[in-house]
C-alpha positions in Angstrom: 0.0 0.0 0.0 1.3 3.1 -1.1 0.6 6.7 -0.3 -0.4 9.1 -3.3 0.8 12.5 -2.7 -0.6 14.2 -5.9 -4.8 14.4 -6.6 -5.0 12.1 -9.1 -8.4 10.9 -9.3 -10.8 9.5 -11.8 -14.7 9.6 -10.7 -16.6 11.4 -7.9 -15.5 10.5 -3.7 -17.7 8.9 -1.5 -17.9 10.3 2.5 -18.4 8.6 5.2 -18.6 9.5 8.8 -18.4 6.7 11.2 -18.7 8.2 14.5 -19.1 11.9 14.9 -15.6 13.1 15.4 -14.0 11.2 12.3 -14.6 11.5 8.2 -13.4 9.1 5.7 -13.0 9.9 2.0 -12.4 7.5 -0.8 -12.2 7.7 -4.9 -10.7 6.0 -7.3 -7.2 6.8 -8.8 -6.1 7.5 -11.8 -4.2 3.7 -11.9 -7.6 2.5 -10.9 -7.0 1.8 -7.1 -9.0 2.7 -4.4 -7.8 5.5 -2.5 -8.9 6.4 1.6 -8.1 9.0 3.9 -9.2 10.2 7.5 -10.1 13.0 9.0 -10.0 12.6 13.1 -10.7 15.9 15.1 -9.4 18.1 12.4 -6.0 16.2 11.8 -6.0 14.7 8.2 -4.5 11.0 8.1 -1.8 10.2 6.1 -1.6 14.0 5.8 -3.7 17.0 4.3 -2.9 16.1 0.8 -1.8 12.4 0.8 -3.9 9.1 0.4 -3.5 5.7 1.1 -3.6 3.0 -1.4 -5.7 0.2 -0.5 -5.4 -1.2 -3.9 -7.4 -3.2 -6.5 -8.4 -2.2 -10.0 -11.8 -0.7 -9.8 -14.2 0.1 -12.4 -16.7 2.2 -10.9 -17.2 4.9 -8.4 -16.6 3.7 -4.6 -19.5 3.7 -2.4 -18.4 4.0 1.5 -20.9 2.9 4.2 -20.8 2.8 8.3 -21.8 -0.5 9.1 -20.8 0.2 13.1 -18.8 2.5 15.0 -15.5 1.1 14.1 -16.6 -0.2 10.5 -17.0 0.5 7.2 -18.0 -1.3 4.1 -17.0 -0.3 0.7 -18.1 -1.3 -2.5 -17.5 -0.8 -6.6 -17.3 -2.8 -9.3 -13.8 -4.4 -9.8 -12.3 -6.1 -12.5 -10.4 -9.6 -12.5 -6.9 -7.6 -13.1 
């Protein structure tokens, strides 16, 4: 997992809010991985302008939902790459 320090992106973010002191953010990058980051009281996670890599080859937009306080479900379409 890698971090992306550029805004790469291809497609629209999806937000999520787990509990109500932290925000995650993912999209897909421009390589087609899915990208996350976290917001936890004001502090950005990697950093203000990095992301995380979490991998894959996506096809699709990402859609981020809070399944429980510590949880969160994300799905796209994918491809077999």
């Amino acid at each position: 997992m890698g971090q992306y320090l550029i805004d790469a992106f291809s497609g629209l973010p999806a937000i999520n809010s787990p509990t109500e002191d932290r925000v995650d953010a993912f999209i897909r990058g421009d390589d087609g991985a899915v990208l996350h980051k976290s917001k936890v009281n004001s502090q950005w996670y990697l950093s203000q302008t990095g992301w995380q890599s979490l991998g894959g080859h996506i096809l699709s937009d990402v859609c981020a939902v809070s399944t429980g306080q510590d949880c969160i479900s994300i799905f796209t379409r994918g491809s077999q790459k």
